[in-house]
KOLSE-919948 format. One record per residue: residue in one letter; chain; x, y, z of N, C-alpha, C in turn. Coordinates in pm, 1 decimal. Each point is the difference from the previous one (the first is absolute). Layout:
N
+---------+--------+----------+----------+----------+----------+----------+----------+----------+----------+----------+
! residuo ! cadena !      n.x !      n.y !      n.z !     ca.x !     ca.y !     ca.z !      c.x !      c.y !      c.z !
+---------+--------+----------+----------+----------+----------+----------+----------+----------+----------+----------+
!       a !      A !        X !        Y !        Z !        X !        Y !        Z !        X !        Y !        Z !
...
+---------+--------+----------+----------+----------+----------+----------+----------+----------+----------+----------+
***
This chain:
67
+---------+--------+----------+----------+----------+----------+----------+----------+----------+----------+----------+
! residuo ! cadena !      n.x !      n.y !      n.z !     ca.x !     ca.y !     ca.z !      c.x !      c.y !      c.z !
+---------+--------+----------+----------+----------+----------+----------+----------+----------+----------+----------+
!       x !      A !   -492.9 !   -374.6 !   -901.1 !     -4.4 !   -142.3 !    -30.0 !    -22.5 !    -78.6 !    128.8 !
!       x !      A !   -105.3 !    -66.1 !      3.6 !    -10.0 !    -78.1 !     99.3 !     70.4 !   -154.8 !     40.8 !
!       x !      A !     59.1 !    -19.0 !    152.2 !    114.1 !    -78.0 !     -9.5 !    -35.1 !   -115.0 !    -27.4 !
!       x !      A !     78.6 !    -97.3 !     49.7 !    -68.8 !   -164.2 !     41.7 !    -38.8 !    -62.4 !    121.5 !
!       x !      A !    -31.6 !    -73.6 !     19.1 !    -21.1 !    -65.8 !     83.0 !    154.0 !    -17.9 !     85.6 !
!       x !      A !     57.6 !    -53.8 !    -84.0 !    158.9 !    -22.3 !     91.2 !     60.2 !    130.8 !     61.7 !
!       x !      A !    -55.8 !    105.9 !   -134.1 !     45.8 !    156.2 !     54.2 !    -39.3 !     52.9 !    118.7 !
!       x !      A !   -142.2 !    -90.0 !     54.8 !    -25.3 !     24.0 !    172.1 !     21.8 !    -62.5 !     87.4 !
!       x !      A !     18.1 !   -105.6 !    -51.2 !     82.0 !   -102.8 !     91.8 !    110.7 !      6.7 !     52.0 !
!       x !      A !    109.7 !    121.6 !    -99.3 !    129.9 !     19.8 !     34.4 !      5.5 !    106.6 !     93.3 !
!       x !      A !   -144.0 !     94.8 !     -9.9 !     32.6 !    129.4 !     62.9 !    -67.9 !    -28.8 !    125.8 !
!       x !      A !    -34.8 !    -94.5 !     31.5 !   -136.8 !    -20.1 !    137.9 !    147.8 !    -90.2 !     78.7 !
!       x !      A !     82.4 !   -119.2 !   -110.7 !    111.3 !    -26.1 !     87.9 !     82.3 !    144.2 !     60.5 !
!       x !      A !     80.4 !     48.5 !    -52.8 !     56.9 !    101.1 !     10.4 !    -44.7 !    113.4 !    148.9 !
!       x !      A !   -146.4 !     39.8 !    -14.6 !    -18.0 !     56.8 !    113.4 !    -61.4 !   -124.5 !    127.6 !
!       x !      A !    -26.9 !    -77.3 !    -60.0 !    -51.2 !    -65.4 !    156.4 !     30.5 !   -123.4 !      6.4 !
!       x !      A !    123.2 !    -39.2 !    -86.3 !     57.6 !   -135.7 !     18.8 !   -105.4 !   -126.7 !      6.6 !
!       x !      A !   -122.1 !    -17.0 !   -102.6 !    -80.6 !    -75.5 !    -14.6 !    -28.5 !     27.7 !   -155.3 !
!       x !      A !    -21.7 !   -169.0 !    -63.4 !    -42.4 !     16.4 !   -125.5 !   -159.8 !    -21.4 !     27.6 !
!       x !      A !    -38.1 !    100.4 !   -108.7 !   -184.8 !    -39.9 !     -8.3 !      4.0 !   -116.6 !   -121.8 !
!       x !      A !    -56.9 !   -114.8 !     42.1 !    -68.9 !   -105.8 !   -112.7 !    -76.1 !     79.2 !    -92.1 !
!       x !      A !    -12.5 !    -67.4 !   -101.7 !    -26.9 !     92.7 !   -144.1 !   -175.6 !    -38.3 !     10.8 !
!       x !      A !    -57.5 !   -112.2 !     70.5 !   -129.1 !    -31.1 !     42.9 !    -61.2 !    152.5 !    113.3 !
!       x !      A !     82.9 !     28.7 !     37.8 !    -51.9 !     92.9 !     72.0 !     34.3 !    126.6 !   -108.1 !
!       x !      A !     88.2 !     90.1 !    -52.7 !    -11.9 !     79.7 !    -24.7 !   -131.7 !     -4.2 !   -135.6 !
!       x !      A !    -28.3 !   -133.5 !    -40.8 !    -87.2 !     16.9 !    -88.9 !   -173.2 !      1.3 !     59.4 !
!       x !      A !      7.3 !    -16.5 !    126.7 !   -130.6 !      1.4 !     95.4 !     16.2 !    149.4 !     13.8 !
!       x !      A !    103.2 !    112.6 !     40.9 !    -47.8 !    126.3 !     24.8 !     -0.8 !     94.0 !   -107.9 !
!       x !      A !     67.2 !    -86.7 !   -105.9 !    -48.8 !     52.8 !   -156.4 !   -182.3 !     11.9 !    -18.0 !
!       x !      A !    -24.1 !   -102.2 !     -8.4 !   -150.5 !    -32.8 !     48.2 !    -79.0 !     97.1 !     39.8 !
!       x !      A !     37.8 !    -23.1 !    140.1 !    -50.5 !     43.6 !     90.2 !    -30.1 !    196.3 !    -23.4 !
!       x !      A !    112.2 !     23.0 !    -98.6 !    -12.7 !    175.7 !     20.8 !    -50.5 !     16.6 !   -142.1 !
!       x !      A !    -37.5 !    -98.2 !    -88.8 !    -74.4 !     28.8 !    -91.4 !    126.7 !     35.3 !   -139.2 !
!       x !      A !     91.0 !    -62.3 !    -12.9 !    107.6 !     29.8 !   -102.5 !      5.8 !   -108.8 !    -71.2 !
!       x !      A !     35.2 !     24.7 !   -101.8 !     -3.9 !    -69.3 !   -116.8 !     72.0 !   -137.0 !     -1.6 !
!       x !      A !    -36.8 !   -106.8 !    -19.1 !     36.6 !   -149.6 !    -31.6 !     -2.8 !    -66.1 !   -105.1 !
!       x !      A !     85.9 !    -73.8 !    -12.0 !     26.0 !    -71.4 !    -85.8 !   -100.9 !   -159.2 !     -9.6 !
!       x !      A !    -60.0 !    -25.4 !   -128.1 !    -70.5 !   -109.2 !     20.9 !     67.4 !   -143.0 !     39.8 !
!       x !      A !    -79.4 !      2.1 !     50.4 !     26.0 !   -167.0 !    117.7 !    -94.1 !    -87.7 !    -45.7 !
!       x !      A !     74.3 !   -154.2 !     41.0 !   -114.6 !    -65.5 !     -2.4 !    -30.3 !    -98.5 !     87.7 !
!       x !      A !     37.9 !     72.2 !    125.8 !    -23.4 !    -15.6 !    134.9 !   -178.9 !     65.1 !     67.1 !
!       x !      A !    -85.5 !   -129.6 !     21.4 !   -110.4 !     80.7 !     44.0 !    -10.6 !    -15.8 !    142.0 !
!       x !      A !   -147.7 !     35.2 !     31.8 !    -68.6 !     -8.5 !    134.7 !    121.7 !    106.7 !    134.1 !
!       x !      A !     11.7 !    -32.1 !     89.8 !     85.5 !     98.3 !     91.2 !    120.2 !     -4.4 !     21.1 !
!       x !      A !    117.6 !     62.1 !     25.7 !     99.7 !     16.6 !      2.4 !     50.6 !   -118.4 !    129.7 !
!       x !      A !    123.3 !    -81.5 !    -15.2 !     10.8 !    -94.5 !    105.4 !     86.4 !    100.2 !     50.0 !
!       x !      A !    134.4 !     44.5 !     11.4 !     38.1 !     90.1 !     94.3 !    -37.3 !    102.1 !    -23.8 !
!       x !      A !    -88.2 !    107.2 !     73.7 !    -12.1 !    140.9 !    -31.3 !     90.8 !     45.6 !    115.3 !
!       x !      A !     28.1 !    129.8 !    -27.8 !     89.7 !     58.4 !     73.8 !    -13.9 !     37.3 !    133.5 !
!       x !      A !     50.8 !    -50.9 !     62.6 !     15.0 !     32.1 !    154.0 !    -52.6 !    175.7 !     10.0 !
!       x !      A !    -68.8 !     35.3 !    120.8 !    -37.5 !    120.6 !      5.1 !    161.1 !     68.8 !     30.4 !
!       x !      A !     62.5 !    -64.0 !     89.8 !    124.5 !    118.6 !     62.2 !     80.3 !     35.4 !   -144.1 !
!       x !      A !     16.4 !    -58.1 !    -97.6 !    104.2 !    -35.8 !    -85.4 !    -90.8 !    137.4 !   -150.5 !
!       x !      A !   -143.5 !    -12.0 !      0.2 !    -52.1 !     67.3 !    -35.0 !     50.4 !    197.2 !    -37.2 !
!       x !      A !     25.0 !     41.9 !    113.4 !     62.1 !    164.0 !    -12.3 !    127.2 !    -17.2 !    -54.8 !
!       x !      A !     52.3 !   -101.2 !    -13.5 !    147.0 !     25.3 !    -51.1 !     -7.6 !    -43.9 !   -131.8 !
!       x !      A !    -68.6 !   -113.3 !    -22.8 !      1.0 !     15.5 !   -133.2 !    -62.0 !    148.2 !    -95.7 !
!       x !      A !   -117.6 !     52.9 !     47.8 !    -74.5 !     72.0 !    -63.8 !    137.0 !    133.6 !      6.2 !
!       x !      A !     45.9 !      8.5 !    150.5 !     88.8 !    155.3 !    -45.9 !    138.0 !    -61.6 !   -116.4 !
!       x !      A !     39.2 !   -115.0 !      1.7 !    110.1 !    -58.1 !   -102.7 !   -115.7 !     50.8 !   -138.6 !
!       x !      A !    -65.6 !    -55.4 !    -46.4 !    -82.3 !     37.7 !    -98.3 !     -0.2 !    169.5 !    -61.1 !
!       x !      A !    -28.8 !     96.8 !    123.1 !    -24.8 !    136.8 !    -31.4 !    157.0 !     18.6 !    -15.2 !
!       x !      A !    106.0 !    -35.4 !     49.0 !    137.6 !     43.3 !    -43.8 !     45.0 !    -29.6 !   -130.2 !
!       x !      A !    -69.3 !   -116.4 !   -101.8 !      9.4 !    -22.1 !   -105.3 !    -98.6 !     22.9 !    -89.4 !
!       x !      A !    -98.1 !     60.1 !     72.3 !    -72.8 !     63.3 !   -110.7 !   -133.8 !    -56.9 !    -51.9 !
!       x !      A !    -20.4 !   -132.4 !    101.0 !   -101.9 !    -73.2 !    -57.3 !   -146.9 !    121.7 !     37.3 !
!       x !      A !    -37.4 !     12.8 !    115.7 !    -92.0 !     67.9 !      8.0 !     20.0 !    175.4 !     52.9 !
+---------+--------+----------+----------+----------+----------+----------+----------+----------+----------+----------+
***
């Protein structure tokens, strides 16, 4: 079962004492080609995710199973 959004937010606090904004974890959702939910938000993302912040979300992701 794949988690939530808050479910990485809690585990990205936990190891590195930083929450990821849910604007960003939904930019490296994106970004790796996984499944989204329709929006009706167009044209480009106003915060995309910081590159450093990037590897931690994606390994939080593989610990829950997203990819």
């Amino acid at each position: 079962m794949m988690g939530t959004y808050r479910d990485l937010q809690l585990l990205v606090k936990r190891t590195h004492d930083r929450v990821m904004q849910s604007c960003w974890i939904a930019d490296v959702k994106a970004r790796n080609g996984l499944p989204m939910r329709n929006s009706r938000r167009s044209g480009p993302r106003v915060k995309p995710c910081p590159d450093e912040w990037r590897p931690v979300i994606e390994d939080a992701m593989r610990k829950l199973g997203w990819m």
